[in-house]
C-alpha positions in Angstrom: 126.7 81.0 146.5 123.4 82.7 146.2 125.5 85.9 145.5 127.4 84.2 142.4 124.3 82.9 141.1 122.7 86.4 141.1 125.9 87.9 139.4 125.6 85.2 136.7 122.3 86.1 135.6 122.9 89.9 136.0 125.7 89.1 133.6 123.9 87.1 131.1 120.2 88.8 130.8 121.0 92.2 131.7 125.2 92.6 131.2 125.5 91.2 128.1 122.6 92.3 126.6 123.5 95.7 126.9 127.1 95.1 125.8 125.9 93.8 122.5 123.2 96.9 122.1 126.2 99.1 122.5 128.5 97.4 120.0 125.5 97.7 117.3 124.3 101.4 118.3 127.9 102.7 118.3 129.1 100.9 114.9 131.8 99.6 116.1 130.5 95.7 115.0 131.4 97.4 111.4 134.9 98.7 112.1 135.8 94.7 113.5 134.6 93.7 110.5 136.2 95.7 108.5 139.8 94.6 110.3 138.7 90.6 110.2 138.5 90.9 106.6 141.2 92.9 105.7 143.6 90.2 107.1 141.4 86.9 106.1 143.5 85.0 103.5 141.5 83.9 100.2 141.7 80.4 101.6 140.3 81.3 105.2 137.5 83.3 102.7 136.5 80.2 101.2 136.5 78.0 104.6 134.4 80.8 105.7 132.0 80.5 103.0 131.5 77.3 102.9 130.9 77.2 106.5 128.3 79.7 106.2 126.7 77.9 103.5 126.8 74.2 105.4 125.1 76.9 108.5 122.4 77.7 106.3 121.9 74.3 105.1 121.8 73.1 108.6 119.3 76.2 109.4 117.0 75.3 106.0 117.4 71.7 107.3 115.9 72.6 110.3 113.1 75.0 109.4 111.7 72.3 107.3 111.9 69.3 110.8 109.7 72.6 112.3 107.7 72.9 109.6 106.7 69.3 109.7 106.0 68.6 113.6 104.5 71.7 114.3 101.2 70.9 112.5 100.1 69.1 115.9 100.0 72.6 117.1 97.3 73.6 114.3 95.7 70.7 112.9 93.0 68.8 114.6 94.7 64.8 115.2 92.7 63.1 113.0 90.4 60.2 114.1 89.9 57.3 112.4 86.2 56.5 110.6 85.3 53.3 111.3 82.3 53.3 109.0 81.4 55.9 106.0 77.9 56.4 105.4 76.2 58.0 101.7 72.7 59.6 102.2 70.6 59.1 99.4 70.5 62.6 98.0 69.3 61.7 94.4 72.6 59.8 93.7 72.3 56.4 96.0 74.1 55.1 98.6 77.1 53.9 96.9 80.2 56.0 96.7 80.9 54.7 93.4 77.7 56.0 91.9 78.5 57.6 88.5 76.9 61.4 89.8 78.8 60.9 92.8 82.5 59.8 90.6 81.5 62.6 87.8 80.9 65.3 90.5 84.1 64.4 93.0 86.5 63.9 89.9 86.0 65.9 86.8 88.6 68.4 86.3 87.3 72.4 85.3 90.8 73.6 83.8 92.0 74.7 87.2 95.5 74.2 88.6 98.0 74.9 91.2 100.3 77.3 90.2 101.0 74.9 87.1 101.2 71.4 89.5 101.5 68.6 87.6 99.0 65.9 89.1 102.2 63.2 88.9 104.4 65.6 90.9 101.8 65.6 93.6 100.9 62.3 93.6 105.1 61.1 94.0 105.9 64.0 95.9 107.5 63.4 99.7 106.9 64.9 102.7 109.9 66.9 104.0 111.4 64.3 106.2 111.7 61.0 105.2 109.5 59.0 102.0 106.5 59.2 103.1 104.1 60.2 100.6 102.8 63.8 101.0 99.5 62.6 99.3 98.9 59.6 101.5 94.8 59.4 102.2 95.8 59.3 106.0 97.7 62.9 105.9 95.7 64.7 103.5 92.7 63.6 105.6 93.9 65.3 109.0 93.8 68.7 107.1 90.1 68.2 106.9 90.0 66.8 102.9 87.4 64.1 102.6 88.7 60.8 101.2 87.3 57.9 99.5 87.9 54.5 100.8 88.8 52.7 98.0 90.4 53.4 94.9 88.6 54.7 91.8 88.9 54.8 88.0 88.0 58.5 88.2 90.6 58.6 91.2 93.0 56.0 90.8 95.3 57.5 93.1 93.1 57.6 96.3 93.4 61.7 95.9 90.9 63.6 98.1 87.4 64.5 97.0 87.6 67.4 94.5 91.4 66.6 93.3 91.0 66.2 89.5 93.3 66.3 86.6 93.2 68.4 83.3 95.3 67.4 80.6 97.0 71.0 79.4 97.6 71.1 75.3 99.7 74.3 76.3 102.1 72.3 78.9 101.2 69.1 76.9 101.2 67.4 80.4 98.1 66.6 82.9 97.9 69.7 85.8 96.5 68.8 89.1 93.0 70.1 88.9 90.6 71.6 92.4 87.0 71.0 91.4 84.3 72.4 93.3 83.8 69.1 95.4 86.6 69.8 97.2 85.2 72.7 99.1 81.6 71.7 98.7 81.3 68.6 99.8 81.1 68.1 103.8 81.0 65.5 106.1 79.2 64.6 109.8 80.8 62.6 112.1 78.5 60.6 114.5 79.5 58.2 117.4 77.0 55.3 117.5 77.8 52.6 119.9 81.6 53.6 120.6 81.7 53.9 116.6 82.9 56.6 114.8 80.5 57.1 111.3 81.2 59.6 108.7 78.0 61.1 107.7 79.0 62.3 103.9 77.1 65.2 102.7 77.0 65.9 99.2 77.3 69.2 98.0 77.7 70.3 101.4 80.1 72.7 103.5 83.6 71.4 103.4 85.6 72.0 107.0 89.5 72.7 105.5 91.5 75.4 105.7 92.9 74.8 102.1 93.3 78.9 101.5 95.5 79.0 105.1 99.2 79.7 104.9 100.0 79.3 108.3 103.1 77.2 109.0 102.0 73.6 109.5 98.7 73.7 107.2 98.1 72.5 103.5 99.8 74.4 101.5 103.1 75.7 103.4 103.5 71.8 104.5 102.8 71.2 100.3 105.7 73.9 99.5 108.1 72.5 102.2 108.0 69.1 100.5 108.5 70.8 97.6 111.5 72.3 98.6 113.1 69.8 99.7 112.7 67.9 97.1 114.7 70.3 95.1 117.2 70.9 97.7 117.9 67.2 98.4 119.3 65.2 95.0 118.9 61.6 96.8 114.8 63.0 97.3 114.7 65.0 93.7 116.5 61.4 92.0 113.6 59.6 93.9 110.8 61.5 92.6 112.6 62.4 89.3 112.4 58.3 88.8 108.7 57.8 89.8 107.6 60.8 87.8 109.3 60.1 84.5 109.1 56.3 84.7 111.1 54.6 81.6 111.5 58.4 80.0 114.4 58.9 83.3 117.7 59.6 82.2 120.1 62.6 83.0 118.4 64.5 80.4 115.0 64.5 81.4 115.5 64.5 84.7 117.4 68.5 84.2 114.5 69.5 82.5 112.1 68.6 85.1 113.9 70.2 87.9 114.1 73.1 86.0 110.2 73.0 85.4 109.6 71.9 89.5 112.1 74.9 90.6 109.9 77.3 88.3 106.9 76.0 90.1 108.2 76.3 93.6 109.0 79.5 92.9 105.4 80.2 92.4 104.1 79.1 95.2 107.5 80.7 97.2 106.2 84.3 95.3 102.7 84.1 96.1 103.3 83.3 99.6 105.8 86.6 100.2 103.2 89.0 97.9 100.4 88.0 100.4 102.0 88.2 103.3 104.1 91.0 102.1 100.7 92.8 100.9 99.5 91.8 104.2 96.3 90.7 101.7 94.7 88.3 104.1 94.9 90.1 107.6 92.0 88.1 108.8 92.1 84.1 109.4 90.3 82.5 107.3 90.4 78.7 108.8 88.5 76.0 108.5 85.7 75.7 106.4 86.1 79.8 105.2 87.6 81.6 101.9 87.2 85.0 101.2 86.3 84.0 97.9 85.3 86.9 96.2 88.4 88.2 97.3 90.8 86.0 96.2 89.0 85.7 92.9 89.5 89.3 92.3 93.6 89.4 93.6 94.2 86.0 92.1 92.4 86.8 88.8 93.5 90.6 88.4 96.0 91.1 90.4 98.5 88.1 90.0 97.5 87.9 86.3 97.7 91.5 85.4 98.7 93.9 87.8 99.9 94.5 91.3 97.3 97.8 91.0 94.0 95.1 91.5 95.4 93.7 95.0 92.9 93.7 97.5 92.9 93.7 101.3 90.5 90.7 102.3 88.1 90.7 105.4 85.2 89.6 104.4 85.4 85.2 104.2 82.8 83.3 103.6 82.1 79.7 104.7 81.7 77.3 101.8 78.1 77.6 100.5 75.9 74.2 99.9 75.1 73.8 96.4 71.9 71.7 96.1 69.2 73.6 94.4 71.0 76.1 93.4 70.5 75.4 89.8 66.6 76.8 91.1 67.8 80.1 92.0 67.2 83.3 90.5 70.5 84.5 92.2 73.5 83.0 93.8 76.5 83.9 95.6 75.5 85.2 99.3 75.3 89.0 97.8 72.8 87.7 95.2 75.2 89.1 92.2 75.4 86.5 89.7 72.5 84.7 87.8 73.8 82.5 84.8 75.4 78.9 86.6 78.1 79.4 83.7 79.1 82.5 84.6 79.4 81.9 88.5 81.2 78.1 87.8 83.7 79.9 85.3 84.3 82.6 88.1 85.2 80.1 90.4 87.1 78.2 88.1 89.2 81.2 87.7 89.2 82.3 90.8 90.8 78.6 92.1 93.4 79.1 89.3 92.7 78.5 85.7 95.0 80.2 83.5 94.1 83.2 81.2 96.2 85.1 79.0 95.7 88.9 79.4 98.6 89.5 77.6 101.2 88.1 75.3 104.5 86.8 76.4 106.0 90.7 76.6 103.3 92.3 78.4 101.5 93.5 75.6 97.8 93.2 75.3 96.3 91.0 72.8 94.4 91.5 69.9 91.0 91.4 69.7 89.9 88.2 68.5 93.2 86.6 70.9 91.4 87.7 74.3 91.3 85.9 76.5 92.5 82.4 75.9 91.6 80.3 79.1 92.2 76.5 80.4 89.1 76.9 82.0 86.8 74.0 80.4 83.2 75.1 80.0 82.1 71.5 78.8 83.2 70.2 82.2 81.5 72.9 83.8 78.4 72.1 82.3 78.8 68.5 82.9 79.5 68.9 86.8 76.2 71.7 86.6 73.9 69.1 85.6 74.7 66.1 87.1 73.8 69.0 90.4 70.8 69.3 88.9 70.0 65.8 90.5 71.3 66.4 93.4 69.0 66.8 96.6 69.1 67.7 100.0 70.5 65.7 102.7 67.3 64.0 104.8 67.9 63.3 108.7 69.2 59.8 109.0 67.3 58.7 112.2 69.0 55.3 112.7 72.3 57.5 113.3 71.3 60.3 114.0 68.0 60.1 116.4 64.6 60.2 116.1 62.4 63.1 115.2 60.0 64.2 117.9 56.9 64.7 115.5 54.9 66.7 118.3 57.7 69.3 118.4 58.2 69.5 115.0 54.6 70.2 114.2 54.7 72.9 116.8 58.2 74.2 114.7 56.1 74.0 112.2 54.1 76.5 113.0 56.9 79.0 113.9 58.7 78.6 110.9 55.8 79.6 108.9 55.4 82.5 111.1 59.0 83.8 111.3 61.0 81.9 108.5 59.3 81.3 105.3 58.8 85.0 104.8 62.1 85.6 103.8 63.2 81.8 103.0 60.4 80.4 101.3 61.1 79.1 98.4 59.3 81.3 95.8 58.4 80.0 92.6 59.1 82.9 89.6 55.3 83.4 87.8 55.9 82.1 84.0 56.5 85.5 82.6 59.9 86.0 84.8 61.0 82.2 84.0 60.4 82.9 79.9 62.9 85.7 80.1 65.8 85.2 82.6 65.4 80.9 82.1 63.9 80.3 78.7 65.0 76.6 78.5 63.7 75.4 81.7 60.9 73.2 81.2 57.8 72.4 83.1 59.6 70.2 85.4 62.5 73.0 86.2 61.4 75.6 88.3 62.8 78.8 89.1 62.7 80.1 92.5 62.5 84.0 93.6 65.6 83.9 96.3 64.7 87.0 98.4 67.5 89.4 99.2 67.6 91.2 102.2 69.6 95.0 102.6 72.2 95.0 105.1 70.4 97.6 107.1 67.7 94.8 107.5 69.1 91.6 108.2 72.2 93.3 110.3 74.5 91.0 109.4 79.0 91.8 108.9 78.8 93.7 106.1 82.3 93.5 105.3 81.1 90.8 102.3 78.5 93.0 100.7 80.7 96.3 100.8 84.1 94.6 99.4 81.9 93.8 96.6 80.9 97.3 95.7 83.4 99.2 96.6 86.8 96.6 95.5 87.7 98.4 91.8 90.1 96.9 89.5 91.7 98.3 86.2 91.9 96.1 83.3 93.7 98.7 81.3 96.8 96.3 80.5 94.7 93.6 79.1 94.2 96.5 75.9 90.3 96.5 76.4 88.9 100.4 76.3 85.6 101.8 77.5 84.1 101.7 74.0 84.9 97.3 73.9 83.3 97.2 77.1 79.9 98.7 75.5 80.4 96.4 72.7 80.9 93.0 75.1 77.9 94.1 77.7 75.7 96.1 75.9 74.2 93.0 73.7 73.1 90.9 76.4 70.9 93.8 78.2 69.4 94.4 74.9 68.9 91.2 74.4 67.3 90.8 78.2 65.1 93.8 77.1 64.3 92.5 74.1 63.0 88.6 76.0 60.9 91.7 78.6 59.0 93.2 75.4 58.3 90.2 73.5 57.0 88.1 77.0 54.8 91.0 78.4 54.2 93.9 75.4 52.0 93.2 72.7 54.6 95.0 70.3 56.2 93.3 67.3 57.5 96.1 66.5 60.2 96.7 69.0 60.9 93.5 69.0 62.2 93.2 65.6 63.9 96.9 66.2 65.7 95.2 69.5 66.9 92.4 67.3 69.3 95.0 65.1 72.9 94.4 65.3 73.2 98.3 67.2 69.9 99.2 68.5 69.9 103.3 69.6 67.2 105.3 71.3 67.6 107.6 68.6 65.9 105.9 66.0 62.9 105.7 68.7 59.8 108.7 68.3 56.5 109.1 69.6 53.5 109.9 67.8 51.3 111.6 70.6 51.2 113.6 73.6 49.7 110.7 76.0 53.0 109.9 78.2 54.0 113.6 78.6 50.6 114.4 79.7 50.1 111.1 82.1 53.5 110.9 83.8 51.7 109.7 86.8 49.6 107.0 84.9 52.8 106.1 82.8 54.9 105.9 86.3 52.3 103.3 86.7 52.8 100.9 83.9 56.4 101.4 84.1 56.4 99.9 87.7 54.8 97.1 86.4 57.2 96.7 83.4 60.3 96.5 85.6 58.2 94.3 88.7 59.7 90.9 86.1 63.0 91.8 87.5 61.9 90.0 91.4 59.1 87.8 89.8 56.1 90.0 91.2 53.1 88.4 89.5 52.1 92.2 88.9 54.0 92.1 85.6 50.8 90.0 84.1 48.4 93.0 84.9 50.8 95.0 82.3 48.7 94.6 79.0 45.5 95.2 81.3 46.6 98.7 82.1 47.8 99.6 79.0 44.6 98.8 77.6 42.7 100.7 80.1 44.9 103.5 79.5 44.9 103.7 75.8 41.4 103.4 75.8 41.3 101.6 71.7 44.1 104.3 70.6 46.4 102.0 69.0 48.7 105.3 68.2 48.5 105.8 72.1 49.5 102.2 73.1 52.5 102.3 70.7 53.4 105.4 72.1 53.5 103.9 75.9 55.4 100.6 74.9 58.1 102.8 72.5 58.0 104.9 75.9 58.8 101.7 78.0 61.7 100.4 75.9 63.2 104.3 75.3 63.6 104.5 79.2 64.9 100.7 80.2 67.4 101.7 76.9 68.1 104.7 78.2 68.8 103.3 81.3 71.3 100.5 80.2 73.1 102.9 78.0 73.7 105.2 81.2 75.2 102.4 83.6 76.7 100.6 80.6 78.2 104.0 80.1 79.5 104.9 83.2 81.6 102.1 83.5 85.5 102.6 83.3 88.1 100.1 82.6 90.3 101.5 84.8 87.7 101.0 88.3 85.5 98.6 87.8 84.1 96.4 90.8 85.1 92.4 90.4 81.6 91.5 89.7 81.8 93.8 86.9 85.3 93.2 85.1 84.3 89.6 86.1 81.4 90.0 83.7 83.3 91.5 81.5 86.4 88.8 81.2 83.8 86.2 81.2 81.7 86.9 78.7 84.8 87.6 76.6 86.4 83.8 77.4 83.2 82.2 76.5 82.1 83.3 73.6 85.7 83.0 72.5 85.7 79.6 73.2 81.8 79.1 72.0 83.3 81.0 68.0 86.7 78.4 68.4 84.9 75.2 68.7 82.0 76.5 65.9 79.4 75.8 68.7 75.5 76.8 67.4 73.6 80.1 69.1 71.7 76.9 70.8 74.2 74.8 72.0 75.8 78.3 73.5 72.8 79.1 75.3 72.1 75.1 76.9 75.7 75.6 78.2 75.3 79.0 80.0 72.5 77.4 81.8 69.0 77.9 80.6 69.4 80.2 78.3 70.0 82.3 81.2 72.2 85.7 80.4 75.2 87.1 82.1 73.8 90.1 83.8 75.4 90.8 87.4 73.5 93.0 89.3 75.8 94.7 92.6 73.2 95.2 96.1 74.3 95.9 99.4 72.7 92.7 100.4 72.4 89.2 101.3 70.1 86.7 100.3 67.8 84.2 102.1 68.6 81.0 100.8 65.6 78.1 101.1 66.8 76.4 104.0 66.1 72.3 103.5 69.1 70.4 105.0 70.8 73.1 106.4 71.1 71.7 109.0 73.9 69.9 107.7 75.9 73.1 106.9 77.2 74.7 110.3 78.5 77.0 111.4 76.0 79.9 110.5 75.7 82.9 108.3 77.2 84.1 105.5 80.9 84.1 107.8 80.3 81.5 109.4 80.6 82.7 112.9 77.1 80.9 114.3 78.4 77.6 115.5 74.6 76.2 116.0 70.9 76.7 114.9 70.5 77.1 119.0 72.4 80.0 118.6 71.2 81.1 115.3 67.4 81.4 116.9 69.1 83.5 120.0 69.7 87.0 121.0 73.4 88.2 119.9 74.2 88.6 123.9 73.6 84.8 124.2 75.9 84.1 120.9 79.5 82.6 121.5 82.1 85.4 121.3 84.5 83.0 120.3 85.0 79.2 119.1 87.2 76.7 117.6 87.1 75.2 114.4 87.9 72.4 112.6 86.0 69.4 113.7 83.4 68.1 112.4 82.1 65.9 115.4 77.8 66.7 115.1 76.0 68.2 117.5 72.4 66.5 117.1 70.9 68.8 119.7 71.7 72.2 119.2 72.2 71.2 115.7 75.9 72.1 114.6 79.8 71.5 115.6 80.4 70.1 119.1 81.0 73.4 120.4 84.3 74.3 122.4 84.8 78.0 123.5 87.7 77.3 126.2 90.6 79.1 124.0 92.9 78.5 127.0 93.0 74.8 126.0 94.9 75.6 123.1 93.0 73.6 121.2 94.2 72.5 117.6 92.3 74.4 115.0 91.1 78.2 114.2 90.0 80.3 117.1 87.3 81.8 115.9 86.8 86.2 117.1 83.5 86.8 116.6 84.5 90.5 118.1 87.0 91.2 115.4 85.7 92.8 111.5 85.0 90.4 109.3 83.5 87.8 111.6 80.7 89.8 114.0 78.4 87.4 115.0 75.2 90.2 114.9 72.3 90.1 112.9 69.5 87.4 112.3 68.5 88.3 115.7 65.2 87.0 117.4 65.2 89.3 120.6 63.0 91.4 122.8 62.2 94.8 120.6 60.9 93.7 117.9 58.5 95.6 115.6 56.7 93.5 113.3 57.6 94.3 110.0 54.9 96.8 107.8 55.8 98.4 104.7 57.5 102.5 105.7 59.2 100.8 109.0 62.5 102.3 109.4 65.6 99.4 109.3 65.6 97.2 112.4 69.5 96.3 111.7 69.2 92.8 111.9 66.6 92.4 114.6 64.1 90.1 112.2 61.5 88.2 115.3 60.4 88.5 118.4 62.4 87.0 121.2 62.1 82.8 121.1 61.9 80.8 124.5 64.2 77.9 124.9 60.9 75.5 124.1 60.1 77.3 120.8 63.9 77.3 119.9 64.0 73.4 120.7 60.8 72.8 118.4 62.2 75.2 115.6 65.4 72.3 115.5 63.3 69.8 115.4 61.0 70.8 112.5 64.1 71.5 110.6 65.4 68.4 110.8 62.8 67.3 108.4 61.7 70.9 106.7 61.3 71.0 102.8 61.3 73.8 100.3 59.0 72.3 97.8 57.7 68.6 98.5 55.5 67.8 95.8 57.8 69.4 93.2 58.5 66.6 90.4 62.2 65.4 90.1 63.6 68.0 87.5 65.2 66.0 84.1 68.9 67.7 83.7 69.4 69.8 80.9 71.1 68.0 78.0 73.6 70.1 74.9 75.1 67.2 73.7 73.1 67.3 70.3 72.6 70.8 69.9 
């Protein structure tokens, strides 16, 4: 019996096995073919077909039961919050507030591929009529949810899921706000009670980007599939979506439109994983944002050329105080809070026309026509104005231990605020990048530190520089990008001569239409003859740009130096402005339209689709410059850096680092070697000791969520390193690649946490009043 056995699995794994490699290597599976069809019959032919087509039904049939049971292999199981708690972060404790309702709910112009917010709302899950959009399933993807129904969310849609109505489509577009990836959540268990800890503005934990089988999206496309497939499911939906409009008529026409959709989403899914685009997982709580900005702006828009291999995600920045910083993004690239808001507007899937319907560019005053909706923006941008950090909750979350924070006290000043601070910008550098801010609206210097210094993956930081894109089908040439950039660095230039050079002058020669160095002369000899003393004062010209209080020794020197000559003192302000003029024209010049870096043809397409839509709606040079944000100009700058951020409830933003791949401040504070190589995301249950995640690093487990390599490009774990080594930083050190303090003890570690628990930036700074354009 054994025997028989034996020769029964010899036959099946091994015999036939080889058999069938045989009859494919030797093409003889072709020749049968052949012979089976030369003597089907036209009516065995169609059996045949028909069969095959019931066979793929079945197969499509099944692929989408698989697609819906095997999120429990990748998707945390929810649990249920018992109780949902709102820190008062300038907003209340009421989830109705109107900062909170404006902030979760109001649409930008962005859309899904051309969603319609009723589709999504009515739309089924794959199997059965369960609604795809029900609060209970969109919540176990890791969207936060409101309790209770809103005005501004009728529908009980996830925090961040808007609506737009679209005069193009003529029909409302489901809209992704901000909120929906800045907004986070703690969950605490407090007497065998589950509380949601809602941070505003925070670090959202979903993987909304991810299109592995069984998350967001791919479960989103499979219910829209099926819906088209299935006529009893499509008749369903066709009735809730059209309402008293149904009939046979309308009901053609919006299949047609859904299918046109689908096929969106069905494209987009095979170009990125055809383009292999996103090699690295991003998970929860991570985008490579810049990224996808760039390949869904430039490259699905305009032209395969602009696709970009991703590996440098970033977890979801917090957004409080933001509006104070001299530079966001974690590179420190973008300054005006327009034009970062209307990059990520795009970015999420506004539309733009590049082009007309037949591929051709657009004339001049047609580019670029955008949903995006810079009104919105502006209103979402103040109403964060408002916004504060999140404070320790010590009734949930436990007390502070003052003697240990005092002591963290200590060691923060001596290890942290040198590189966090805050730093307010002297009143020179706040006059010319945020002339509008008032007494009561600071602007803080945001310190950025070169990769070589604070060691972290540099993936982020080089993708940024070295990622070029060519914009050459959109029609623009090298000569209209002069013409869009070149005005706001003279006008930048023009703010830096009238705030710190006692030169009319120039001013008034800065405020022509086409200002060129060749209409600028020197009387004397003085600056060829004083290179070194001119080296001087032009060091002190350019020290505005990082908002070194040596800018206001400026008309000192030059006094000293001219000695009553007012011939000479022209001469080293015309000097001054010849060089920074010089210098713009050279960069400006150098740029190509068919290389340019995404922060650049960024720049470029942004300033183009706001001042288009500034001219159509006949808005005043004021009103424009309210809306960008203070008066503050579009002027990108591109370092190999990242910047310190002020670090008051941060806390409430693991995990750590730009990528995210620091699950605690324990950690954070600790030598690499001591740094998880490897954890699982997608939880959000608090760790109040170590201050992050609950941390679980047994991969084995299988555990639903993202595994998180911290040994794989894209997500090292190195840098911000406290570790034996050290050399204490003196101007002329040579890079320590991310080695940045001594080596902590678990006691000074502890008392670090517990300080910043209740650290803030700037605690006597008055409550700011939010900028208001409404009557400008």
């Amino acid at each position: 019996m054994i025997k028989n056995i034996l020769a029964w699995l010899y036959k099946v794994f091994i015999g036939y096995p080889l058999k069938a490699i045989k009859y494919i290597f030797t093409g003889r599976f072709i020749i049968d073919f052949y012979h089976w069809l030369k003597h089907l019959t036209v009516v065995e032919l169609v059996k045949k077909v028909i069969l095959g087509v019931i066979g793929l039904f079945v197969l499509g049939a099944f692929l989408l039961f698989a697609v819906v049971h095997y999120p429990a292999t990748q998707i945390p199981a929810y649990e249920p919050i018992a109780e949902h708690v709102y820190l008062d972060q300038g907003w209340g404790v009421d989830g109705d507030s109107p900062q909170r309702q404006l902030y979760y709910y109001t649409g930008q112009g962005t859309s899904l591929k051309e969603l319609e917010y009723d589709w999504f709302v009515h739309l089924e899950m794959p199997w059965g009529r369960d609604k795809f959009s029900d609060p209970q399933h969109l919540k176990a993807y890791g969207f936060i949810v409101q309790e209770q129904p809103s005005a501004a969310n009728p529908d009980l849609l996830p925090i961040g899921f808007a609506k737009h109505f679209s005069e193009r489509l003529n029909t409302e577009l489901l809209d992704i706000t901000c909120a929906a990836c800045h907004n986070g959540q703690l969950n605490i268990t407090k007497d065998n009670k589950r509380i949601g800890i809602q941070i505003d503005g925070g670090q959202a934990m979903h993987a909304f980007t991810t299109m592995k089988v069984g998350h967001f999206v791919p479960t989103m496309l499979a219910a829209m599939a099926s819906t088209y497939i299935n006529p009893f499911k499509f008749t369903r939906f066709a009735k809730k979506v059209l309402g008293e409009h149904y009939n046979s008529e309308t009901k053609s026409a919006l299949k047609q439109r859904f299918g046109q959709v689908l096929w969106r989403f069905v494209k987009q899914g095979y170009n990125d994983s055809s383009k292999h685009l996103y090699p690295l997982e991003e998970g929860f709580g991570r985008t490579d944002a810049l990224a996808r900005i760039g390949n869904t702006v430039f490259g699905d828009n305009l032209d395969d050329k602009n696709y970009h291999v991703a590996t440098g995600p970033v977890s979801y920045p917090p957004v409080w105080n933001i509006w104070k910083f001299d530079w966001v993004q974690y590179g420190a690239s973008v300054k005006q809070p327009m034009a970062r808001n209307m990059g990520e507007a795009l970015g999420v899937g506004a539309h733009i026309d590049f082009t007309d319907a037949y591929g051709q560019p657009l004339g001049k005053g047609q580019r670029f026509s955008s949903s995006v909706l810079p009104e919105n923006i502006h209103n979402i941008e103040t109403t964060l104005q408002t916004l504060t950090p999140p404070q320790w909750h010590e009734p949930l979350m436990g007390k502070v231990d003052q003697g240990k924070a005092a002591q963290g006290e200590a060691l923060f000043k001596q290890h942290c605020i040198g590189c966090h601070g805050p730093f307010d910008a002297n009143e020179w550098t706040k006059k010319i990048d945020t002339p509008l801010k008032d007494v009561n609206q600071p602007l803080w210097i945001v310190k950025t530190l070169p990769i070589t210094d604070i060691g972290t993956d540099p993936n982020t930081a080089f993708n940024f520089v070295t990622n070029r894109f060519d914009l050459t089908k959109t029609g623009l040439s090298n000569h209209d990008i002069v013409e869009t950039v070149r005005p706001l660095w003279v006008k930048q230039l023009s703010r830096v001569v009238e705030t710190t050079l006692d030169a009319n002058n120039l001013v008034e020669f800065l405020a022509q239409a086409h200002p060129k160095v060749s209409e600028l002369s020197l009387t004397t000899n003085w600056v060829a003859e004083h290179p070194a003393e001119f080296n001087k004062v032009w060091s002190l010209f350019t020290s505005w740009t990082y908002g070194s209080y040596q800018s206001n020794q400026l008309p000192t020197v030059i006094d000293m130096y001219a000695e009553g000559d007012s011939a000479v003192e022209n001469d080293i302000n015309t000097a001054l402005v010849i060089k920074q003029l010089s210098g713009i024209d050279a960069t400006i010049g150098n740029l190509s339209v068919d290389a340019l870096t995404v922060g650049e043809a960024l720049n470029i397409t942004g300033i183009i689709i706001r001042e288009k839509y500034y001219r159509d709606n006949h808005f005043s040079a004021e009103k424009q410059a309210c809306l960008d944000g203070f008066g503050a100009l579009d002027l990108p700058q591109q370092p190999l850096a990242y910047k310190a951020r002020p670090l008051e409830g941060m806390w409430a933003t693991p995990p750590f680092l730009h990528n995210g791949s620091v699950p605690n401040i324990y950690q954070l504070l600790s030598p690499v070697v001591e740094r998880s190589t490897g954890f699982y995301v997608g939880e959000r249950n608090y760790d109040t000791e170590h201050l992050g995640y609950e941390l679980i690093t047994d991969k084995d487990k299988k555990y639903a969520g993202t595994w998180f390599d911290t040994q794989l490009s894209g997500n090292f774990n190195i840098g911000h390193e406290f570790r034996a080594g050290y050399v204490p930083w003196k101007k002329g050190n040579e890079p320590q690649f991310g080695v940045i303090g001594p080596e902590l003890s678990h006691e000074q570690r502890m008392q670090l946490i517990e300080y910043l628990k209740i650290h803030q930036d700037a605690p006597n700074e008055p409550m700011a009043t939010p900028s208001q354009c409404d009557n400008l």
